[in-house]
C-alpha positions as CSV (number, residue, x, y, z in Angstrom):
1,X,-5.8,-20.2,1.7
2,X,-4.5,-18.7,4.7
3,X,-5.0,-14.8,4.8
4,X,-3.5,-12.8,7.5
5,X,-5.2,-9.3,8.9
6,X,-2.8,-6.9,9.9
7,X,-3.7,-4.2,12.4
8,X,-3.0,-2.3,15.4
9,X,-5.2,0.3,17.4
10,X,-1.9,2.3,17.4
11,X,-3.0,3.3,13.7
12,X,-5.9,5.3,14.6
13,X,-4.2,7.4,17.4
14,X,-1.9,8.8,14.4
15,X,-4.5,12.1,13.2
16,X,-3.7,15.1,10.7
17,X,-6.2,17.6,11.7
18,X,-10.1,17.8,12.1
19,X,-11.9,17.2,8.2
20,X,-8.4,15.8,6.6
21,X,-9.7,12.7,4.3
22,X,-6.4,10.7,5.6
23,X,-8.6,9.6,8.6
24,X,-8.5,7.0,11.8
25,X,-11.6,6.5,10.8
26,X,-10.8,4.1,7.3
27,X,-9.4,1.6,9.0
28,X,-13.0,1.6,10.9
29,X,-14.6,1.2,7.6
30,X,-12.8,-1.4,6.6
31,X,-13.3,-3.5,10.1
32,X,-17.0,-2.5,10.2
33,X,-17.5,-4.1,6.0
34,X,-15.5,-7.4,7.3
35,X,-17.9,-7.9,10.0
36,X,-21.0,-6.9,7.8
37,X,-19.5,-9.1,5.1
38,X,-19.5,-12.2,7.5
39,X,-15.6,-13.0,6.7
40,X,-13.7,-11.2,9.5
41,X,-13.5,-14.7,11.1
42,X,-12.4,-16.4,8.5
43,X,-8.7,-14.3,8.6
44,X,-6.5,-14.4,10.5
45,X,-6.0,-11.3,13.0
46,X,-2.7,-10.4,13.6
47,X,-1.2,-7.6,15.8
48,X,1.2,-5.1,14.0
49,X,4.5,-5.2,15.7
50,X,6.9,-2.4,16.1
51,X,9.5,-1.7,13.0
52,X,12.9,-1.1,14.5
53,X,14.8,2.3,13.0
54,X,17.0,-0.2,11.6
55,X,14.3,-1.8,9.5
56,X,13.4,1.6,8.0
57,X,17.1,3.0,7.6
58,X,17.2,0.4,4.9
59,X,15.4,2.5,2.4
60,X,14.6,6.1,4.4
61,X,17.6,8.8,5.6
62,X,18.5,9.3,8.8
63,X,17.7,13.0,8.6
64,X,14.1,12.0,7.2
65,X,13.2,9.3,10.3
66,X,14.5,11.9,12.7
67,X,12.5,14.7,11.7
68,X,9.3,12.1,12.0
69,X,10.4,10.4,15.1
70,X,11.5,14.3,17.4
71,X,8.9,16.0,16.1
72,X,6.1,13.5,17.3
73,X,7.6,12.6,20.4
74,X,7.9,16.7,21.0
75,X,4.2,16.7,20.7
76,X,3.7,14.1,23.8
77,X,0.9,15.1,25.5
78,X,0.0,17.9,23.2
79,X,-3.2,18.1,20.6
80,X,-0.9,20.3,18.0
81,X,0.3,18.9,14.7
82,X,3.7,19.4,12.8
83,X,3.7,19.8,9.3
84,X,5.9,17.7,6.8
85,X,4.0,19.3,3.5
86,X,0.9,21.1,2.6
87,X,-1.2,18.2,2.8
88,X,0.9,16.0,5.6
89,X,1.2,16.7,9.1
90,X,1.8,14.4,12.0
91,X,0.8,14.3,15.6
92,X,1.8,12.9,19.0
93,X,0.8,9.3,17.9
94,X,2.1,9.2,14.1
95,X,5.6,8.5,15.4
96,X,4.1,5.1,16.9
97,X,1.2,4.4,14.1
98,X,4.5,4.9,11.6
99,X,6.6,2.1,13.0
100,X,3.5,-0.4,13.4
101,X,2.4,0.5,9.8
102,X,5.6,-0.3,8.7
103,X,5.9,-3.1,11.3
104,X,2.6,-5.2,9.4
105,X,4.3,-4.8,5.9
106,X,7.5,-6.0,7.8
107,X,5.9,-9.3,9.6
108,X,3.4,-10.1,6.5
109,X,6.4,-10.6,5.0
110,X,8.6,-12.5,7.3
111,X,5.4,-14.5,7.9
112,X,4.5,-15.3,4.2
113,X,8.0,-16.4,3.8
114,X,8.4,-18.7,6.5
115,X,5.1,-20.4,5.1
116,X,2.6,-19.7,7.9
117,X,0.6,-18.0,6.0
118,X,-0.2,-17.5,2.3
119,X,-0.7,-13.8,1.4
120,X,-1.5,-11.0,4.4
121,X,-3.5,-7.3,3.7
122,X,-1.9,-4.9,6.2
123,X,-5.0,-2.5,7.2
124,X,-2.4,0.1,8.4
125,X,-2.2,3.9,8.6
126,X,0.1,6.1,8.0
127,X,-0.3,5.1,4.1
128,X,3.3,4.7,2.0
129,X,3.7,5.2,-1.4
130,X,4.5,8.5,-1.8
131,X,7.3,8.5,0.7
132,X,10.7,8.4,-1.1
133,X,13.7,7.4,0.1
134,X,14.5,11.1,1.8
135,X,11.2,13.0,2.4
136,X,7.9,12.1,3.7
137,X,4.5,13.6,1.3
138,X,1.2,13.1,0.3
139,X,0.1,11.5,3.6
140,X,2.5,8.9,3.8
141,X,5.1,8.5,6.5
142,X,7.6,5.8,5.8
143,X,7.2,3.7,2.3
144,X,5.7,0.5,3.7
145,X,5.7,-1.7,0.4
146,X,9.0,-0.8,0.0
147,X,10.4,-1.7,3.3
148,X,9.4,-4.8,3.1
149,X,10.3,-5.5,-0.4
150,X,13.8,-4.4,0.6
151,X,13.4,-7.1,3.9
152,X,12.6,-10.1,0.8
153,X,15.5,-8.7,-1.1
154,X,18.1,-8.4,1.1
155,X,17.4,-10.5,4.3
156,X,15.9,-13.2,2.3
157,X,17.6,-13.3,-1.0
158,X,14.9,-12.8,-3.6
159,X,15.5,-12.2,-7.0
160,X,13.7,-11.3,-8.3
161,X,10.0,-9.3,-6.9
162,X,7.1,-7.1,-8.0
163,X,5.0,-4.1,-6.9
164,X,2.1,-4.1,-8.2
165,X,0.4,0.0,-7.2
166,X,-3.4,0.5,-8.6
167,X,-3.5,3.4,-6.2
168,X,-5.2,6.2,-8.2
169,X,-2.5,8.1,-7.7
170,X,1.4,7.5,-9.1
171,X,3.6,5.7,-6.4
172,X,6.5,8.0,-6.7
173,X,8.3,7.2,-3.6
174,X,8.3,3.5,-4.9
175,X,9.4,4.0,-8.2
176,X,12.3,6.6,-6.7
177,X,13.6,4.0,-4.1
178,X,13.6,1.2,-6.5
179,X,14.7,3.3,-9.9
180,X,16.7,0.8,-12.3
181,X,16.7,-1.9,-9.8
182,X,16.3,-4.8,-12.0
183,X,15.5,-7.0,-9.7
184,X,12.5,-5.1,-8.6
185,X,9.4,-4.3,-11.5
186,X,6.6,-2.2,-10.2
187,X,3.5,-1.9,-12.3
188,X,0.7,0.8,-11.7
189,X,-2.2,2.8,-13.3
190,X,-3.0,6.0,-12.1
191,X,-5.0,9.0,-12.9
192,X,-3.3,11.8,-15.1
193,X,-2.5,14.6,-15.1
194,X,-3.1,14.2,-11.3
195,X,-1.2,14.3,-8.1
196,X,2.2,14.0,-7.4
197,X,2.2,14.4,-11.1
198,X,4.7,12.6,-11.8
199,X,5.2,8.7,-13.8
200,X,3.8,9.4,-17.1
201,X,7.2,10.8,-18.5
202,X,9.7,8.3,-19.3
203,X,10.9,6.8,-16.3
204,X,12.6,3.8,-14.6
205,X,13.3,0.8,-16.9
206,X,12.2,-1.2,-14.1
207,X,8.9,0.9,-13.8
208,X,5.5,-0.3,-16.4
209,X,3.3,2.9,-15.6
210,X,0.2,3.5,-16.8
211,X,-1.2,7.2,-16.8
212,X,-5.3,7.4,-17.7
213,X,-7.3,10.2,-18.1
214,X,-9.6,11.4,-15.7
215,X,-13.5,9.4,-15.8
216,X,-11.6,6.4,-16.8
217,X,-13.4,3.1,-15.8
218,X,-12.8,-0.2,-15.2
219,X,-13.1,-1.6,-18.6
220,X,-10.3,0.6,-19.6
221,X,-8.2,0.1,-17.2
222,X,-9.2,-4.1,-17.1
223,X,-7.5,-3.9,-20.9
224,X,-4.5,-1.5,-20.4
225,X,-3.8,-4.1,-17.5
226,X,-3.7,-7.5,-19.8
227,X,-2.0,-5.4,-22.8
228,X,1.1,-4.0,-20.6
229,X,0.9,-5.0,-16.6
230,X,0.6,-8.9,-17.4
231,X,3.1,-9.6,-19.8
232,X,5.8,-7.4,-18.2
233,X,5.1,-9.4,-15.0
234,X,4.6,-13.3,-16.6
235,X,8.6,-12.1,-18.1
236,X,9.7,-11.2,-14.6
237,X,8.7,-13.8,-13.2
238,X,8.3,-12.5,-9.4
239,X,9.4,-14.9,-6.6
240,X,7.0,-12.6,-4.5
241,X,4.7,-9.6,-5.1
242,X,3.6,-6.7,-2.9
243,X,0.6,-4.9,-3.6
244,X,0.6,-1.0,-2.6
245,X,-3.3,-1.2,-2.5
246,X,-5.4,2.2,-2.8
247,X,-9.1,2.0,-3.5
248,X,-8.9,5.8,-4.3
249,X,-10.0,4.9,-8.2
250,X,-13.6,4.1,-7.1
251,X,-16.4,5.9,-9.1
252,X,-18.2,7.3,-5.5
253,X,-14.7,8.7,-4.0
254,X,-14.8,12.1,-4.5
255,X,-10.7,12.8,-3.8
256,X,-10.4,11.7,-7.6
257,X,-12.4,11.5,-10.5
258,X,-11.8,7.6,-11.9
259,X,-14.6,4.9,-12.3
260,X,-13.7,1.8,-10.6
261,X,-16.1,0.1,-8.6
262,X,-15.5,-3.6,-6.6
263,X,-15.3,-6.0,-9.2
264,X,-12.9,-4.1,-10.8
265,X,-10.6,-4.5,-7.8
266,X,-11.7,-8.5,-7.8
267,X,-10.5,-8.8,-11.1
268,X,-7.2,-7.2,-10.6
269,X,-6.9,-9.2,-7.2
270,X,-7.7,-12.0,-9.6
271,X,-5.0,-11.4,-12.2
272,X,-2.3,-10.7,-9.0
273,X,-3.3,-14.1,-7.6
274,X,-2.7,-15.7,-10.7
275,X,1.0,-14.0,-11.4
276,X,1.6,-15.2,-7.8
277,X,0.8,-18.7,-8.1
278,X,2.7,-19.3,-11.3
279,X,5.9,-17.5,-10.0
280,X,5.4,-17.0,-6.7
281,X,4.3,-19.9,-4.6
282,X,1.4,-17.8,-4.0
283,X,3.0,-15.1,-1.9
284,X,1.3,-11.6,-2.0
285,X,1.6,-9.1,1.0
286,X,-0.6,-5.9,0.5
287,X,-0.8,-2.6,1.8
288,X,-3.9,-0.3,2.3
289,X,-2.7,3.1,0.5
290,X,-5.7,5.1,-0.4
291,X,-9.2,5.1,-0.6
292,X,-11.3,8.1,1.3
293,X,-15.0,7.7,0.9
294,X,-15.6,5.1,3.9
295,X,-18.4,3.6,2.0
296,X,-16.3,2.5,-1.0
297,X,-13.4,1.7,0.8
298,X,-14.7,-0.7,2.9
299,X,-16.7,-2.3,0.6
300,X,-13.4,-2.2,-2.1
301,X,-10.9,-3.2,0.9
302,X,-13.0,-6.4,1.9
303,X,-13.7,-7.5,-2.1
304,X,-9.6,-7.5,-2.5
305,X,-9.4,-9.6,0.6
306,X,-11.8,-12.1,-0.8
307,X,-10.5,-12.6,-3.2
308,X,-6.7,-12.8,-1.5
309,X,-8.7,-15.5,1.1
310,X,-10.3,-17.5,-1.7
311,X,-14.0,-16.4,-0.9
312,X,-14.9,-15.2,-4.5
């Protein structure tokens, strides 16, 4: 398997304030457990381009991309931050981290479907999932899985996809921008009732959510998995899948209160791979969302790539 590494330096200029767990210093983590882990060479390294504002028109407003884009360039030069919520603010860099975060997703794609690779994991910052299509929240910019699922969908003529989110937290902003799409099923598990609190009422048709109480662990969520995630996604047969990855269900990270520890993200990684290569030709592009005690992360980030690389 060929496994492209998505980066750019340009994701740790892009800050929120001294002590906020959305840090440049993940992607760090993740780089430093590659090395340690002895695989970093086996991937292949690729630069994160620049998304155009066309790309992310596709699925953001107007109004939404320029409140981002003026209010980061206004801080040129600067060491302030602008607040978009409570919890998300952006600095003089997030305009630029924001199009190259969205730029991986975009070329992992474009790249996976041209056949020059065979799956990518986009180590990018600002995370995504939370962004809908009209307002930015919960540390996430612009709605990276989506935008490129929208790229297979409409520059590339896909049927049919899936989103696969085991963030620890409900992917709203996916679920919004793709509501009754049937072309498009997203599956998830997250912890409930938990932030954005949302996804365990009835929602999209499209949309196979799975809310869990808090302390859950992996053998729970292993089984609610293969009960409801696998045979929704064997009927949908995916011509590709994203994965909106967040290692933010781990037992040591302390933003949450779930159980999963690595093999518990091997064995989901295991059960995407196998979707993938059934319907799929093997295609999988994945997204860091969260995952905030560096320890964990790393260690969880490099297990998922592993497997995605064919190393476990």
């Amino acid at each position: 398997m060929t496994t492209a590494f998505y980066t750019h330096p340009d994701c740790k200029l892009h800050d929120m304030g001294a002590g906020h767990p959305e840090s440049p210093s993940r992607l760090q983590a993740i780089e430093d457990q590659l090395i340690a882990s002895r695989i970093d060479q086996l991937l292949d390294y690729r630069s994160a381009p620049l998304a155009q504002e066309s790309d992310i028109v596709r699925v953001h407003s107007a109004a939404m991309i320029a409140l981002i884009r003026e209010h980061s360039l206004a801080l040129a030069g600067k060491a302030g931050h602008y607040s978009l919520d409570p919890d998300t603010s952006i600095n003089a860099h997030s305009w630029q981290a924001a199009l190259r975060a969205a730029g991986a997703a975009l070329a992992a794609t474009e790249a996976v479907l041209a056949g020059e690779i065979d799956n990518a994991f986009c180590s990018v910052r600002p995370p995504g999932h939370h962004a809908t299509s009209s307002a930015s929240m919960g540390f996430c910019l612009f709605n990276n899985v989506a935008l490129a699922a929208r790229r297979a969908l409409e520059a590339h003529g896909l049927e049919r996809i899936a989103i696969v989110d085991f963030d620890v937290h409900h992917g709203n902003g996916t679920e919004e921008i793709f509501a009754h799409d049937p072309r498009v099923l997203m599956v998830s598990f997250f912890q409930h009732p938990f932030y954005p609190f949302s996804g365990a009422e009835a929602g999209a048709a499209n949309a196979v959510n799975i809310p869990v109480p808090a302390y859950s662990d992996g053998r729970i969520v292993r089984q609610l998995a293969t009960e409801k995630w696998l045979p929704a996604l064997q009927a949908h047969r995916p011509q590709m899948v994203f994965v909106s990855a967040g290692f933010d269900a781990h037992r040591e990270d302390e933003m949450a209160q779930m159980g999963l520890v690595e093999a518990d993200y091997t064995w989901l990684t295991r059960q995407i791979m196998h979707v993938a290569a059934q319907h799929a030709q093997g295609r999988i592009v994945s997204c860091l969302e969260g995952g905030y005690d560096l320890s964990a992360l790393g260690r969880s980030a490099v297990a998922h790539m592993k497997v995605l690389a064919e190393l476990a």
